[in-house]
C-alpha positions, 0 to 999 in steps of 0.5 A: 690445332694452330695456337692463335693469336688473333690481332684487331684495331680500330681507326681514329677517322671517319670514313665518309660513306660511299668512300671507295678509297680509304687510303686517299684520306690517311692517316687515319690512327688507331684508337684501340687494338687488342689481341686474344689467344688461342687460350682466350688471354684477351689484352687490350690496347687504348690510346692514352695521354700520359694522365692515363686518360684516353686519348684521340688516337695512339702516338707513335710509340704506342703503336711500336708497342702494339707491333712489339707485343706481336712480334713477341707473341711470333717468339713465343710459337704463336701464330697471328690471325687476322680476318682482311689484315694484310689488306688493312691492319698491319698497313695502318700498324707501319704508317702509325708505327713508322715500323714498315719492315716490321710489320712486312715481316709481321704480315708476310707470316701471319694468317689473313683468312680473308686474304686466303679466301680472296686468293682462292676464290677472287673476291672478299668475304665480311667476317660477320658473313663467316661467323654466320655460315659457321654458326657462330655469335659473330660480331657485336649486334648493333655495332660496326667499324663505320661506327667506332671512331665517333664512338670513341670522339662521343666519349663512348670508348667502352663500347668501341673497346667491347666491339674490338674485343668481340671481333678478335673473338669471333676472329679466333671462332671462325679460325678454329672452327673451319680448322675443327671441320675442314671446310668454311661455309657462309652466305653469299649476297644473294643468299646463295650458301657457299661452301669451300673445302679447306683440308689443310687448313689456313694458309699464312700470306707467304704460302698463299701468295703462291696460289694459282690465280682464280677465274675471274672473267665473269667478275665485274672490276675483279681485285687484284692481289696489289690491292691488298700487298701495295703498301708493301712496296715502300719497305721493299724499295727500303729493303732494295736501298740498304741491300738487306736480304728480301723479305719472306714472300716478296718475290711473289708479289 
């Protein structure tokens, strides 16, 4: 089994309902993260002012902190886990960080496996939905991402701390248990039972992005991969602009 170190955070903005685009309202923050091992050592990750006491969102150098502690954990053998990651984690982690190759680098080797469900069937899956097909407690009852940064503005910092603390949880759960039994099952919107074979289990964002496209013609606006590897764009011009060799992967995108 892959030694896992499950990476999650939660944003500082509200997102306005019906919101199709959340990148036309960045910078959003990050008020807390946290990551949790295949061991289940769990670290947490609040933003604070320099009293100790929370703060609205974490300042430049925190978030460095929080790239500095994944990129540790890829020195020591772990391997970094997210659900949708690529798409929304590590896109926040390099503007709130200004850590941009970084966190490219980060996420070009990491393991998104909704990313690598979207590479494989076109379309995108809640984690919850995941923990469910796979029989798992999933997230926390009574809470959601659309609900945490008022949460933390109400003073309710413990209860978003919790929330990000069960995602990565259930975020390690669901990568294990489908490595366990090769194979992912879930529940689709229409209460259809879906069930994918996935007998060498989790690809990372570099391997998946040498997919074949999946058959998308019956899907109505279908994603592309650009939706979730366009932030990417600005440390390739970086890159392209001081000659440095490419970064893993991006020939692919």
């Amino acid at each position: 089994m892959t030694r896992y170190l499950a990476f999650d955070l939660e944003i500082a903005r509200d997102l306005p309902e019906g919101l199709e685009d959340w990148k036309s309202i960045r910078p959003l923050g990050i008020t807390c993260a946290a990551t949790i091992t295949s061991e289940g050592e769990l670290s947490l990750f609040p933003a604070k002012d320099d009293s100790g006491a929370y703060s609205d969102r974490m300042t430049p150098a925190q978030a460095g902190q929080m790239v500095d502690h994944l990129m540790a954990a890829v020195d020591s053998g772990l391997m970094i886990l997210t659900w949708n990651g690529l798409g929304f984690d590590f896109d926040i982690l390099a503007e709130e960080s200004n850590r941009f190759e970084d966190c490219a680098t980060l996420a070009m080797m990491h393991v998104d496996m909704m990313f690598h469900l979207f590479c494989l069937r076109g379309y995108g899956l809640a984690l919850d939905k995941a923990a469910q097909g796979m029989g798992l407690p999933g997230k926390l009852p009574g809470m959601n991402g659309a609900l945490a940064p008022q949460y933390w503005k109400d003073g309710k910092q413990g209860i978003v701390l919790d929330y990000v603390a069960q995602d990565v949880r259930t975020t390690l759960d669901v990568a294990s248990a489908v490595e366990a039994r090769r194979a992912l099952r879930w529940v689709s919107m229409s209460g259809n039972e879906q069930f994918l074979r996935m007998p060498e289990g989790w690809l990372t964002v570099e391997q998946a992005l040498k997919l074949p496209l999946p058959i998308t013609t019956r899907m109505r606006n279908p994603w592309t991969r650009a939706k979730f590897t366009g932030w990417l764009d600005k440390t390739i011009k970086k890159d392209a602009s001081s000659q440095n060799p490419s970064l893993p992967g991006m020939d692919k995108l």
